[in-house]
Each structure stands twice: as C-alpha cells, then as structure tokens.
PQR file with spaces between the fields and no chain letter, atoms N, CA, C, O and H, PARSE charges and radii, in Angstrom:
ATOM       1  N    UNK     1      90.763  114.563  114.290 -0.4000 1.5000
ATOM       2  CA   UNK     1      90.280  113.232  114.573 -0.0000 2.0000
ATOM       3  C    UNK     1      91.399  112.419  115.220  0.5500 1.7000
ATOM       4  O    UNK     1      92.556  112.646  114.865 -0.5500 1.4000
ATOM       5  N    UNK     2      91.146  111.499  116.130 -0.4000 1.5000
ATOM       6  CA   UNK     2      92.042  111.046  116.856 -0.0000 2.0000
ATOM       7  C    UNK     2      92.423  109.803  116.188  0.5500 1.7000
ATOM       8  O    UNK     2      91.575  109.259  115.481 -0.5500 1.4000
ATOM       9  H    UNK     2      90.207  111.315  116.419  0.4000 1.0000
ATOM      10  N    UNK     3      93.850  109.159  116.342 -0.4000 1.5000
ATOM      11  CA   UNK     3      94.285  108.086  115.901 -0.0000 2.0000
ATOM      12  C    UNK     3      93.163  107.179  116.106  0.5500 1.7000
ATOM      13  O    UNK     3      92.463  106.605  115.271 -0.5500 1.4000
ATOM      14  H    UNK     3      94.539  109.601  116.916  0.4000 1.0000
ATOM      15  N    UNK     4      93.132  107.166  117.190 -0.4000 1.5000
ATOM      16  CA   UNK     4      92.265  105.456  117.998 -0.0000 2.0000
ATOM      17  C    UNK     4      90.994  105.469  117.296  0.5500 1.7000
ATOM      18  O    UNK     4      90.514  104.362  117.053 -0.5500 1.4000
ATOM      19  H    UNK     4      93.701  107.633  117.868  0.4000 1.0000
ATOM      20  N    UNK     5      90.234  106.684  116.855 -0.4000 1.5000
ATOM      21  CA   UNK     5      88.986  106.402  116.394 -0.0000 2.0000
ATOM      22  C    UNK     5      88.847  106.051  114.699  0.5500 1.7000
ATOM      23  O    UNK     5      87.854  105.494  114.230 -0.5500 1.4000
ATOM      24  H    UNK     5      90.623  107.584  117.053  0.4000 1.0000
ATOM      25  N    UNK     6      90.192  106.543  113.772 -0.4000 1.5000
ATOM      26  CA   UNK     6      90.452  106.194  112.818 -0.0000 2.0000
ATOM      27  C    UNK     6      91.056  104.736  112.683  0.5500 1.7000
ATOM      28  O    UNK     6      91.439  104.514  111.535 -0.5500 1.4000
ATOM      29  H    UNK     6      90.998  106.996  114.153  0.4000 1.0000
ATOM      30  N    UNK     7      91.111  104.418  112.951 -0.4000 1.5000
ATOM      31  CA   UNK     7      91.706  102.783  113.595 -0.0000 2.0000
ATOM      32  C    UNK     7      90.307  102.136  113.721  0.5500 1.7000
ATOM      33  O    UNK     7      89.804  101.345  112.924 -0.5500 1.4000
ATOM      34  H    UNK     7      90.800  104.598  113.884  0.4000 1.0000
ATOM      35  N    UNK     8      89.789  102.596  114.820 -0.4000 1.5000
ATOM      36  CA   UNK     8      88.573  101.917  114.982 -0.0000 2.0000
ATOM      37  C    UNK     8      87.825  101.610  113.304  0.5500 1.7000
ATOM      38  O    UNK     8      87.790  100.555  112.672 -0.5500 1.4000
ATOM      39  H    UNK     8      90.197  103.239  115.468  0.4000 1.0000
ATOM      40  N    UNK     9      87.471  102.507  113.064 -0.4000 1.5000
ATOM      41  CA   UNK     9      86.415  102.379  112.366 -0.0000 2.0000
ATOM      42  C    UNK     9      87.044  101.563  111.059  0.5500 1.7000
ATOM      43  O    UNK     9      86.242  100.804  110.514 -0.5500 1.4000
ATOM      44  H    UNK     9      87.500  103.364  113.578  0.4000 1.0000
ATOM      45  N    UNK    10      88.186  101.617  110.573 -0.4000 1.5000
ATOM      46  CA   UNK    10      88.702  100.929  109.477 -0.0000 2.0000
ATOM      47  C    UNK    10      88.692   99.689  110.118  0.5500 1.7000
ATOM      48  O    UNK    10      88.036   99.018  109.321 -0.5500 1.4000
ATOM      49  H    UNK    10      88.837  102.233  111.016  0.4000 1.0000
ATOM      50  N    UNK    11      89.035   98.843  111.170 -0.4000 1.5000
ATOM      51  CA   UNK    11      88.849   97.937  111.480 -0.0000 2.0000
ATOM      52  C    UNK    11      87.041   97.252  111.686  0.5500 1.7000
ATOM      53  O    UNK    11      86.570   96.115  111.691 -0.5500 1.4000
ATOM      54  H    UNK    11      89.568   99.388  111.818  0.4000 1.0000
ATOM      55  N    UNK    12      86.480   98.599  111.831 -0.4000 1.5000
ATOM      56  CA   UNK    12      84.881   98.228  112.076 -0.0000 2.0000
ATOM      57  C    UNK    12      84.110   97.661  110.528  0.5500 1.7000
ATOM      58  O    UNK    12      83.288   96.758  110.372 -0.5500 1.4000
ATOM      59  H    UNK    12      86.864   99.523  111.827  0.4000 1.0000
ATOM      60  N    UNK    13      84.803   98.667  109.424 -0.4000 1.5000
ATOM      61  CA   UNK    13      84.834   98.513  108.294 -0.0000 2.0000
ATOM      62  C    UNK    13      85.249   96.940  107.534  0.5500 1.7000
ATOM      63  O    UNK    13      84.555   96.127  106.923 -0.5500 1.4000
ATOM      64  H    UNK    13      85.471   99.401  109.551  0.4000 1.0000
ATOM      65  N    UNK    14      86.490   96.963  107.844 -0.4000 1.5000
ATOM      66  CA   UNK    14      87.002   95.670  107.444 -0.0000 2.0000
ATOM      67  C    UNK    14      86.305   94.783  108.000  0.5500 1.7000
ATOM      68  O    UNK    14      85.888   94.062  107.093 -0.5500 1.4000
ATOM      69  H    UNK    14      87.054   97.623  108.340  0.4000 1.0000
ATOM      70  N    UNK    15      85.943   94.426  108.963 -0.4000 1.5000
ATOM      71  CA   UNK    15      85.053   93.161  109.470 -0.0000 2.0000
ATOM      72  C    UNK    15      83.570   92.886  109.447  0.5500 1.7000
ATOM      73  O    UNK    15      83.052   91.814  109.761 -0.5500 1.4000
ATOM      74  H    UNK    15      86.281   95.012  109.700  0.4000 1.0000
ATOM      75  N    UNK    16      82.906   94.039  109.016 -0.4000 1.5000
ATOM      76  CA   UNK    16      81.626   93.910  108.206 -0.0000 2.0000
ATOM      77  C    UNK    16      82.005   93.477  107.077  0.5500 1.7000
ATOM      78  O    UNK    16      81.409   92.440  106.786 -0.5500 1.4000
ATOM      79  H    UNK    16      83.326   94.910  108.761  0.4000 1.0000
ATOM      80  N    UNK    17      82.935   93.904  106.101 -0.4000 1.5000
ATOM      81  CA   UNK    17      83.455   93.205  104.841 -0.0000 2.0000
ATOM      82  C    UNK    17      83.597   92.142  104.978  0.5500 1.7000
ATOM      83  O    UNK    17      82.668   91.441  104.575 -0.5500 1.4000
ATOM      84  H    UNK    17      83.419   94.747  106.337  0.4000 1.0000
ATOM      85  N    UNK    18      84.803   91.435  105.606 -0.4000 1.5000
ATOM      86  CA   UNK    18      84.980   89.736  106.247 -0.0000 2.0000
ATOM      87  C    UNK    18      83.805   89.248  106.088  0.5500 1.7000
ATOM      88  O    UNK    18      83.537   88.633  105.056 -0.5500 1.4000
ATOM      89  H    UNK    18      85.557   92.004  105.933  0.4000 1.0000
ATOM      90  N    UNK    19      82.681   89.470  107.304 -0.4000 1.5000
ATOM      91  CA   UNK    19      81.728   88.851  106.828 -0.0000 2.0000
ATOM      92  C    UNK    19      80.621   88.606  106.183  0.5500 1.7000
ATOM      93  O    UNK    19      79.891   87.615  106.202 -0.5500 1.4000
ATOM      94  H    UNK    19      82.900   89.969  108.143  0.4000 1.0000
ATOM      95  N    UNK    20      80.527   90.042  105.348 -0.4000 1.5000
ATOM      96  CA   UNK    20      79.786   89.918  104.069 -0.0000 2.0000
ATOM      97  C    UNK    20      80.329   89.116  102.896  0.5500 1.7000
ATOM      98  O    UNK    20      79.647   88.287  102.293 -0.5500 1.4000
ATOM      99  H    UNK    20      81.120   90.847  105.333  0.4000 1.0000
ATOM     100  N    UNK    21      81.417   89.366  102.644 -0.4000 1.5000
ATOM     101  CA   UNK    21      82.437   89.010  101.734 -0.0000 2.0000
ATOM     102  C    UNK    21      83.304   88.678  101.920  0.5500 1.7000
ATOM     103  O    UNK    21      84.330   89.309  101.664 -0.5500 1.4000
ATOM     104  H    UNK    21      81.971   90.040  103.134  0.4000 1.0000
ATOM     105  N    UNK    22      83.263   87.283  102.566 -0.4000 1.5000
ATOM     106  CA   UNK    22      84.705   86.263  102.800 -0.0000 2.0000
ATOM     107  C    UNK    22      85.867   85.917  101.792  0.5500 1.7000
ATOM     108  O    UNK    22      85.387   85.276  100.857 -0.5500 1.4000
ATOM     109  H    UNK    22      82.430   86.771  102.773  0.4000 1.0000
ATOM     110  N    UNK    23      86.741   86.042  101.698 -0.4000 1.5000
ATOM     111  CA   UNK    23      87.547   85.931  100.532 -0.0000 2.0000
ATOM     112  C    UNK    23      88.390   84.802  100.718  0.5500 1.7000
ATOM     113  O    UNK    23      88.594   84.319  101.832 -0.5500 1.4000
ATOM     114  H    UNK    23      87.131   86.563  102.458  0.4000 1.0000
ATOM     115  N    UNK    24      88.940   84.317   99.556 -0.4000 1.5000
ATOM     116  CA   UNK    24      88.731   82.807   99.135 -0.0000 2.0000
ATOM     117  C    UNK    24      90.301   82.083   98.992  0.5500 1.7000
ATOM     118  O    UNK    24      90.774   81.886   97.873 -0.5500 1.4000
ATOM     119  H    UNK    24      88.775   84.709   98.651  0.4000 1.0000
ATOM     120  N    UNK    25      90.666   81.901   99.604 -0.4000 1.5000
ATOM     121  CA   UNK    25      92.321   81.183   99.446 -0.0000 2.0000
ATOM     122  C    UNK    25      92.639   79.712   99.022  0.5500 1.7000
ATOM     123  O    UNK    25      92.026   78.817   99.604 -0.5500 1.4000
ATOM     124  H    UNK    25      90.281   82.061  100.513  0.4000 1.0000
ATOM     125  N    UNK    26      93.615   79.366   97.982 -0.4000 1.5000
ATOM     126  CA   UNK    26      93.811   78.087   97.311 -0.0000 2.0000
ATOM     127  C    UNK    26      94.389   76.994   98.295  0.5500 1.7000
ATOM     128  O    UNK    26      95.064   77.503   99.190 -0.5500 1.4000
ATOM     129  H    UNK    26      94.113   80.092   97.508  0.4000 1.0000
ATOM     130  N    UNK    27      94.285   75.541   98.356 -0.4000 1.5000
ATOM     131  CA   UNK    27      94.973   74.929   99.636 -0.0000 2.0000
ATOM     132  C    UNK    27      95.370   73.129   98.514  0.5500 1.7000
ATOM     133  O    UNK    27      94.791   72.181   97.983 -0.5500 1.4000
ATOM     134  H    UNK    27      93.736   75.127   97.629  0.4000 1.0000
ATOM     135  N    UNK    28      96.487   73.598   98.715 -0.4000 1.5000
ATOM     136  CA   UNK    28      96.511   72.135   97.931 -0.0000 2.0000
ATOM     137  C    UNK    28      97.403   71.138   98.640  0.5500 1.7000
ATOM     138  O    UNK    28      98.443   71.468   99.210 -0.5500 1.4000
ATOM     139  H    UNK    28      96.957   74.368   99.147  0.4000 1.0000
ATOM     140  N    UNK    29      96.955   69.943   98.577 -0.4000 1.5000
ATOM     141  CA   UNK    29      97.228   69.144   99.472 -0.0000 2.0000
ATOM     142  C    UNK    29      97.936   67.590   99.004  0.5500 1.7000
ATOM     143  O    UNK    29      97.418   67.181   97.965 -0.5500 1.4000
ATOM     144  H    UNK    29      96.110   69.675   98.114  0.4000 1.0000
ATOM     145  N    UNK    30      98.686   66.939   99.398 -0.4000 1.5000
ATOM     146  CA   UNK    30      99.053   66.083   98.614 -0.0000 2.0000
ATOM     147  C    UNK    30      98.161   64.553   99.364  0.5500 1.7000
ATOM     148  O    UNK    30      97.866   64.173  100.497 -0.5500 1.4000
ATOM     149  H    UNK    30      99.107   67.271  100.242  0.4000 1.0000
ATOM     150  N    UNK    31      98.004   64.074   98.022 -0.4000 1.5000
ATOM     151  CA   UNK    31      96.889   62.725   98.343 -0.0000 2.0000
ATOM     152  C    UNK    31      97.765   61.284   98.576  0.5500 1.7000
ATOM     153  O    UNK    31      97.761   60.498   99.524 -0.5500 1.4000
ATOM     154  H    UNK    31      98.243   64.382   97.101  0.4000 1.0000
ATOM     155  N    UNK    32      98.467   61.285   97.379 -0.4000 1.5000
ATOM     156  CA   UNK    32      99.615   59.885   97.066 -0.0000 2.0000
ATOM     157  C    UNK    32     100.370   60.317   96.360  0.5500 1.7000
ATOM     158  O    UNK    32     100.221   60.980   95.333 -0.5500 1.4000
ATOM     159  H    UNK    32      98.470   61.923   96.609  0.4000 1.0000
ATOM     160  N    UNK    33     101.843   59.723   97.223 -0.4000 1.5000
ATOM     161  CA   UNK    33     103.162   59.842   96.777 -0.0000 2.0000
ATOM     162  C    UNK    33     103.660   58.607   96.436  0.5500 1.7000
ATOM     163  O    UNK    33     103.642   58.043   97.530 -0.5500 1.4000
ATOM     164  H    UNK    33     101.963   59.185   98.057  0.4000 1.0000
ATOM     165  N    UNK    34     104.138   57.729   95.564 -0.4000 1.5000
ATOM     166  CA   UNK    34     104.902   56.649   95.550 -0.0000 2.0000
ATOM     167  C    UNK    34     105.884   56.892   94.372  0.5500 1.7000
ATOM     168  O    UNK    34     105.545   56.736   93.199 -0.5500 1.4000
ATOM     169  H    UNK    34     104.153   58.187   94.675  0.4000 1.0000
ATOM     170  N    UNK    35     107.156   57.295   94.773 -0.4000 1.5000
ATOM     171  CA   UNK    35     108.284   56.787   93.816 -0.0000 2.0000
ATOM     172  C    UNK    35     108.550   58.956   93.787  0.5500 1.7000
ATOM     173  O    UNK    35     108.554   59.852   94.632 -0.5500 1.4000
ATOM     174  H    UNK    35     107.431   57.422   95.726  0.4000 1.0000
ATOM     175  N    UNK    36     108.738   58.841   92.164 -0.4000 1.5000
ATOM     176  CA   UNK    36     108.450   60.157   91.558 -0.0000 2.0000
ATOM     177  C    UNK    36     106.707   60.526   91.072  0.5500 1.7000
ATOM     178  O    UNK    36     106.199   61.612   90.793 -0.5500 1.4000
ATOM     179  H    UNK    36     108.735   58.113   91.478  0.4000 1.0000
ATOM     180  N    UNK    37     106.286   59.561   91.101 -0.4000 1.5000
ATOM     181  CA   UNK    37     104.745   59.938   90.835 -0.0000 2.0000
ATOM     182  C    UNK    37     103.864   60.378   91.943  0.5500 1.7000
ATOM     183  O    UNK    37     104.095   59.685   92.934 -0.5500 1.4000
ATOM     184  H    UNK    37     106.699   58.679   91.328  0.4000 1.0000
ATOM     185  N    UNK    38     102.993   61.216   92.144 -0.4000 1.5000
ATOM     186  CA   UNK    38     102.640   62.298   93.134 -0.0000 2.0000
ATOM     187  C    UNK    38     100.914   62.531   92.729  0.5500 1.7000
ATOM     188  O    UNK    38     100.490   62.337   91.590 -0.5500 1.4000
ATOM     189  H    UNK    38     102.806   61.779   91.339  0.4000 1.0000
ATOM     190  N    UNK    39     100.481   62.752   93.305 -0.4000 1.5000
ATOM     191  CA   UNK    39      98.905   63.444   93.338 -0.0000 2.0000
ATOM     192  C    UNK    39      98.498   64.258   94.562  0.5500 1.7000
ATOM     193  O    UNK    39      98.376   63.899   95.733 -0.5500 1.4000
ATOM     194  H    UNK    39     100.825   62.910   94.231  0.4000 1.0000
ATOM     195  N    UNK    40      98.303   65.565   93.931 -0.4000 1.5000
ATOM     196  CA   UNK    40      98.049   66.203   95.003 -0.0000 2.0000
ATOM     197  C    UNK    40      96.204   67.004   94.260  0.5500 1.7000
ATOM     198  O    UNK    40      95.697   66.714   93.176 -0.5500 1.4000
ATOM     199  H    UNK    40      98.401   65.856   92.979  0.4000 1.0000
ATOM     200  N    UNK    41      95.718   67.860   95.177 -0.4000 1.5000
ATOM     201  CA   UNK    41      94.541   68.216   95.476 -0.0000 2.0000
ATOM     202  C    UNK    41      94.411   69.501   95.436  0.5500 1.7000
ATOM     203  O    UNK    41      95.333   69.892   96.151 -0.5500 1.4000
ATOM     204  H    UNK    41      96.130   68.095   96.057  0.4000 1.0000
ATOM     205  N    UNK    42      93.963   70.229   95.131 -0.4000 1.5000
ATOM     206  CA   UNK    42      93.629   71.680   94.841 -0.0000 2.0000
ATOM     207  C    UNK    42      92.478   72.359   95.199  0.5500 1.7000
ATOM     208  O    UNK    42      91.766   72.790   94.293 -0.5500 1.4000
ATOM     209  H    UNK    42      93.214   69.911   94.550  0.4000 1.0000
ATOM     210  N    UNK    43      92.076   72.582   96.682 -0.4000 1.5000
ATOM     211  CA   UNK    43      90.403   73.167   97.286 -0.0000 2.0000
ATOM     212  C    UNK    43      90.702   74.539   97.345  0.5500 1.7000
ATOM     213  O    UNK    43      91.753   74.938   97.847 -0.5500 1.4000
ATOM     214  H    UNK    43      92.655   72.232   97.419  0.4000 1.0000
ATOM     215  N    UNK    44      89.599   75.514   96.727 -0.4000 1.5000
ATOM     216  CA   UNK    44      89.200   76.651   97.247 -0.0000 2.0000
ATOM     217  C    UNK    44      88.564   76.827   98.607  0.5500 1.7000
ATOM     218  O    UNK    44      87.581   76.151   98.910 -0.5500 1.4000
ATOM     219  H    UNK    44      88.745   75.190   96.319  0.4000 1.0000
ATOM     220  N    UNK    45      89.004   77.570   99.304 -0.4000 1.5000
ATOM     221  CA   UNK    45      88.042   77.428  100.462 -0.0000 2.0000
ATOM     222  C    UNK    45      88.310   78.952  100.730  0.5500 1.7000
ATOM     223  O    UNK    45      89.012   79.734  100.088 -0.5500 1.4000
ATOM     224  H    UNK    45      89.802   78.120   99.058  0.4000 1.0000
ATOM     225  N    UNK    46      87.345   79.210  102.171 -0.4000 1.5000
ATOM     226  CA   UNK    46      87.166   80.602  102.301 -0.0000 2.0000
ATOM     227  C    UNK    46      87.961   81.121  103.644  0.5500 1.7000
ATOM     228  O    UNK    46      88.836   80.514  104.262 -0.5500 1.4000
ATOM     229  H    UNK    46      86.775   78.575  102.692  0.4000 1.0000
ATOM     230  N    UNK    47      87.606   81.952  103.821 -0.4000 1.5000
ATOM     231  CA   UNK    47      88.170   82.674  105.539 -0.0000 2.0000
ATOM     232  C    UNK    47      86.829   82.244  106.441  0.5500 1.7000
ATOM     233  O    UNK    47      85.665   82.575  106.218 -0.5500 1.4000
ATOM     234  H    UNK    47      86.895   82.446  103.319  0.4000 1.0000
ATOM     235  N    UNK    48      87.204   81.630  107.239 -0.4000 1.5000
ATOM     236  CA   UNK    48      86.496   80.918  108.155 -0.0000 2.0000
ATOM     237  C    UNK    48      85.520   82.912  108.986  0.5500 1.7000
ATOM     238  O    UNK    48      86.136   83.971  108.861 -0.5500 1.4000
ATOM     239  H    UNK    48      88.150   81.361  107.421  0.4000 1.0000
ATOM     240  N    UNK    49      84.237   82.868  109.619 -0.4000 1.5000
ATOM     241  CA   UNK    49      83.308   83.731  109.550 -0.0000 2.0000
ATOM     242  C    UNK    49      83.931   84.729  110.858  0.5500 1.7000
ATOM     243  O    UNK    49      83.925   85.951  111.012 -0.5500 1.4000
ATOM     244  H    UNK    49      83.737   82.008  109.721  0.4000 1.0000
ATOM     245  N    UNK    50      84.533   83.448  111.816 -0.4000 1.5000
ATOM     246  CA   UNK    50      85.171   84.307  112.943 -0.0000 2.0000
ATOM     247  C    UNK    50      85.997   84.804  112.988  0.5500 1.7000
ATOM     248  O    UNK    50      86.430   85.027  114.119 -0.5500 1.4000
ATOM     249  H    UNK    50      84.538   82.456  111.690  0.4000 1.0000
ATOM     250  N    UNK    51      86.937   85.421  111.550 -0.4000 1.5000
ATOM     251  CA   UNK    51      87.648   86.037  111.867 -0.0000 2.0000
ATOM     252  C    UNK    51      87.018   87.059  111.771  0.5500 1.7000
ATOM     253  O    UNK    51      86.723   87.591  112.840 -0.5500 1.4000
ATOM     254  H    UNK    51      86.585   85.240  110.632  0.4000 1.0000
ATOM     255  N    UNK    52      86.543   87.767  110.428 -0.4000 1.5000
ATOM     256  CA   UNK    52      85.545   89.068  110.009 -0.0000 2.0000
ATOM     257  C    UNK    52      84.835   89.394  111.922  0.5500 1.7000
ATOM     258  O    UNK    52      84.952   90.556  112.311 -0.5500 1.4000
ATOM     259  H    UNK    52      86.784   87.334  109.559  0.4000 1.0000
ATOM     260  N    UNK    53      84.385   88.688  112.605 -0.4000 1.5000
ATOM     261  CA   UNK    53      83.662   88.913  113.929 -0.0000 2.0000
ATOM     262  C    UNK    53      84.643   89.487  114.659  0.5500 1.7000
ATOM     263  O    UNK    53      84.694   90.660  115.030 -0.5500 1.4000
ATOM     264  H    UNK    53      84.290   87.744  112.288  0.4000 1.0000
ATOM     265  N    UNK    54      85.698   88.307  114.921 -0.4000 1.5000
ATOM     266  CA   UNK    54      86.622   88.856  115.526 -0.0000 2.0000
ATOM     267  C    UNK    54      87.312   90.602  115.678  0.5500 1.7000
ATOM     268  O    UNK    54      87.640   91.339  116.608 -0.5500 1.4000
ATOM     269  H    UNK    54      85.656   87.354  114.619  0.4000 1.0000
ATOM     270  N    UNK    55      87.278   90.675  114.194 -0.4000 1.5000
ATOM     271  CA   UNK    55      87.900   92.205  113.789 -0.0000 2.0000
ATOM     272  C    UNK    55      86.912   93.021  114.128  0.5500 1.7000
ATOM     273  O    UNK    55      87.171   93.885  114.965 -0.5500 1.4000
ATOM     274  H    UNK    55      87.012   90.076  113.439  0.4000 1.0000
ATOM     275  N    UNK    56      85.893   92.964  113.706 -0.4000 1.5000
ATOM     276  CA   UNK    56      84.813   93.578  113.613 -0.0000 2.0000
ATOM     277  C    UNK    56      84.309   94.231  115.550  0.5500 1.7000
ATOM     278  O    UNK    56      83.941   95.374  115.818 -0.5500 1.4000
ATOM     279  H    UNK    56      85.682   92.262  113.025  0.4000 1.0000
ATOM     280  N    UNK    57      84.460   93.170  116.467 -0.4000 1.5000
ATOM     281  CA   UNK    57      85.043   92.896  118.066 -0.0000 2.0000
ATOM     282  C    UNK    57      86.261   94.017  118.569  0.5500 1.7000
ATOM     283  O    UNK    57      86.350   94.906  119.416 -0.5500 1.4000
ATOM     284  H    UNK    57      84.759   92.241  116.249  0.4000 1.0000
ATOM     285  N    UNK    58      87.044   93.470  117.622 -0.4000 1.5000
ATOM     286  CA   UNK    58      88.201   94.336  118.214 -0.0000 2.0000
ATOM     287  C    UNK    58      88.232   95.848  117.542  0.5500 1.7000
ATOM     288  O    UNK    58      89.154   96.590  117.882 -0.5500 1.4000
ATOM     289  H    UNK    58      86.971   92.748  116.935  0.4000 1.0000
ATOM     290  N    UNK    59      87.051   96.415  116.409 -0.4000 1.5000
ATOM     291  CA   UNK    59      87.202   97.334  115.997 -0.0000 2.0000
ATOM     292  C    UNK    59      86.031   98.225  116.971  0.5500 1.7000
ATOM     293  O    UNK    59      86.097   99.438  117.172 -0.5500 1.4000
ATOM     294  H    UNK    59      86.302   95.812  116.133  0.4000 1.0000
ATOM     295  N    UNK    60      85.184   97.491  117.398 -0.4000 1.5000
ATOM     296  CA   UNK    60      84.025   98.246  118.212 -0.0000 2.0000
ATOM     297  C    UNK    60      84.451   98.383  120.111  0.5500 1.7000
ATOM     298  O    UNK    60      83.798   99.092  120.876 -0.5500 1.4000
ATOM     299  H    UNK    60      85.131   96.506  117.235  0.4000 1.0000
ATOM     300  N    UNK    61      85.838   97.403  120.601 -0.4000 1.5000
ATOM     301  CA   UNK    61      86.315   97.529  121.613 -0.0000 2.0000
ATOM     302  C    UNK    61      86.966   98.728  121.162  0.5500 1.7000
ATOM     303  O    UNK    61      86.183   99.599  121.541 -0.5500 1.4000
ATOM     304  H    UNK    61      86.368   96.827  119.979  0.4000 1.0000
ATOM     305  N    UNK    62      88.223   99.487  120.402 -0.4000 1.5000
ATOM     306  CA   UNK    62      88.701  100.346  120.173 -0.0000 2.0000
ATOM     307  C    UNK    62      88.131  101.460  120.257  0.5500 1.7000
ATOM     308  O    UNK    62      88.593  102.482  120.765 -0.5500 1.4000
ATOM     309  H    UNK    62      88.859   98.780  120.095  0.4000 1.0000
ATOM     310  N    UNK    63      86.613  101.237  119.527 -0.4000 1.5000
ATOM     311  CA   UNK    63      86.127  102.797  119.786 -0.0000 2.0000
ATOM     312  C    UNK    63      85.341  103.129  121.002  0.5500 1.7000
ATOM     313  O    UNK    63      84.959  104.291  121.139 -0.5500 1.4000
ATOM     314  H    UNK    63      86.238  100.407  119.114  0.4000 1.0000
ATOM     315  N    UNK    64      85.059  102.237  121.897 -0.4000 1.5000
ATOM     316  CA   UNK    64      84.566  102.335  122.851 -0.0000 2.0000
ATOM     317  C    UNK    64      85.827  102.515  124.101  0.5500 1.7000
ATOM     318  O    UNK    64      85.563  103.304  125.008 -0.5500 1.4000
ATOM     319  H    UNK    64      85.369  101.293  121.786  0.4000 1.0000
ATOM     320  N    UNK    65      86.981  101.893  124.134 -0.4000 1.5000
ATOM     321  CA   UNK    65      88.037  102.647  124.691 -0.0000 2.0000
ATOM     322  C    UNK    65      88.447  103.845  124.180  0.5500 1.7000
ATOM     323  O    UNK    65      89.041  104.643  124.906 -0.5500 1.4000
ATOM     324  H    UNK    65      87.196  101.253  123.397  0.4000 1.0000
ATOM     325  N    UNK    66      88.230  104.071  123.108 -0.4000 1.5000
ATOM     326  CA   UNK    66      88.421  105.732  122.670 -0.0000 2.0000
ATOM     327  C    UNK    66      87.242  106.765  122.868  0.5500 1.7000
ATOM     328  O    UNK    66      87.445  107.904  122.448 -0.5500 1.4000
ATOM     329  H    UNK    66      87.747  103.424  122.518  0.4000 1.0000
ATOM     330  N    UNK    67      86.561  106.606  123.204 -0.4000 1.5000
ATOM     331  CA   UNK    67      85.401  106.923  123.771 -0.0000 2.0000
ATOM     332  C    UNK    67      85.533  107.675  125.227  0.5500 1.7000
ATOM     333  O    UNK    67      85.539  108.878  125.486 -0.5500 1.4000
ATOM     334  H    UNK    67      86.396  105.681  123.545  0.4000 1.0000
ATOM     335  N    UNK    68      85.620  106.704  125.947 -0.4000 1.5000
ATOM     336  CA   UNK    68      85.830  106.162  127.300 -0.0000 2.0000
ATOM     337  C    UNK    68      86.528  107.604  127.807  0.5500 1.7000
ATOM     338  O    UNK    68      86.166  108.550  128.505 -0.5500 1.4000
ATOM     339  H    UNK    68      85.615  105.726  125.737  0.4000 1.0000
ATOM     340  N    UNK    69      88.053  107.134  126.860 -0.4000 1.5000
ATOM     341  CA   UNK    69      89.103  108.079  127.510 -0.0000 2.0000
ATOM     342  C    UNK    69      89.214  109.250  127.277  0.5500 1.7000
ATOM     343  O    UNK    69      90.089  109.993  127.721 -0.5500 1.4000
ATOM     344  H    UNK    69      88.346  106.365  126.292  0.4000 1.0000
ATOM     345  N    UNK    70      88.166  109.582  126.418 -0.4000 1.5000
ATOM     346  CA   UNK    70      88.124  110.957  125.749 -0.0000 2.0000
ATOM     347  C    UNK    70      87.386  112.127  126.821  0.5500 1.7000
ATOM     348  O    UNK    70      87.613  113.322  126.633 -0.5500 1.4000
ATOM     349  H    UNK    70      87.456  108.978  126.057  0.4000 1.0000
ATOM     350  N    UNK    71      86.506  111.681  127.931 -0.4000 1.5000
ATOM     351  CA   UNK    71      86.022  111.945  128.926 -0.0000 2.0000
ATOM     352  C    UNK    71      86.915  112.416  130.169  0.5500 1.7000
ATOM     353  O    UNK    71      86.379  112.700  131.241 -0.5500 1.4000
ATOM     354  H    UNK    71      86.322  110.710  128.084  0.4000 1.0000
C-alpha cells in the first residue's frame, strides 16, 4: 500500500470524525480588572465545522492525486 493512500484515508477518516464529533476546547477570558481584583470567564466552545471539511478536502484531494499518479 502506498504512503499517499494511507495518508489519505486517515485524513478522510479524521474529518468525517471533526464533523460528526467536534471536540470541545476551554477559553477563558478576562471581563474586569481593577487593582488586584480580577474576573475572568470560562466558555466551552467547540472546533468550528470547517475545519473537519477542510481535512476531510484535503484527505479526498490526496487520494485522488494518488490515484492520478498511479496511472
């Protein structure tokens, strides 16, 4: 099996995942500072949808240049 097509497909893999199952990163942010006293903010948020596409893009360009050149 060739590199490029093992590549491919783990990347084809991973980005159906992305966007089935976006996964979730902490973001905390500060609100008000005055002196030593502080308040900050704490959002869960997710992986925005275009990246999972993106990969998912660059995993189906790969196998179609591996494809290609295999000819």
């Amino acid at each position: 099996m060739k590199a490029s097509l093992i590549v491919a497909l783990v990347l084809i893999a991973g980005g159906i995942f992305l966007i089935v199952h976006p996964p979730h990163y902490a973001s905390r942010q500060s609100v008000f500072k005055l002196g030593t006293l502080q308040a900050s903010v704490r959002q869960e948020r997710e992986l925005p949808g275009w990246v999972g596409g993106t990969v998912l893009g660059v995993g189906v360009g790969v196998l179609a240049l591996g494809l290609l050149k295999k000819r």
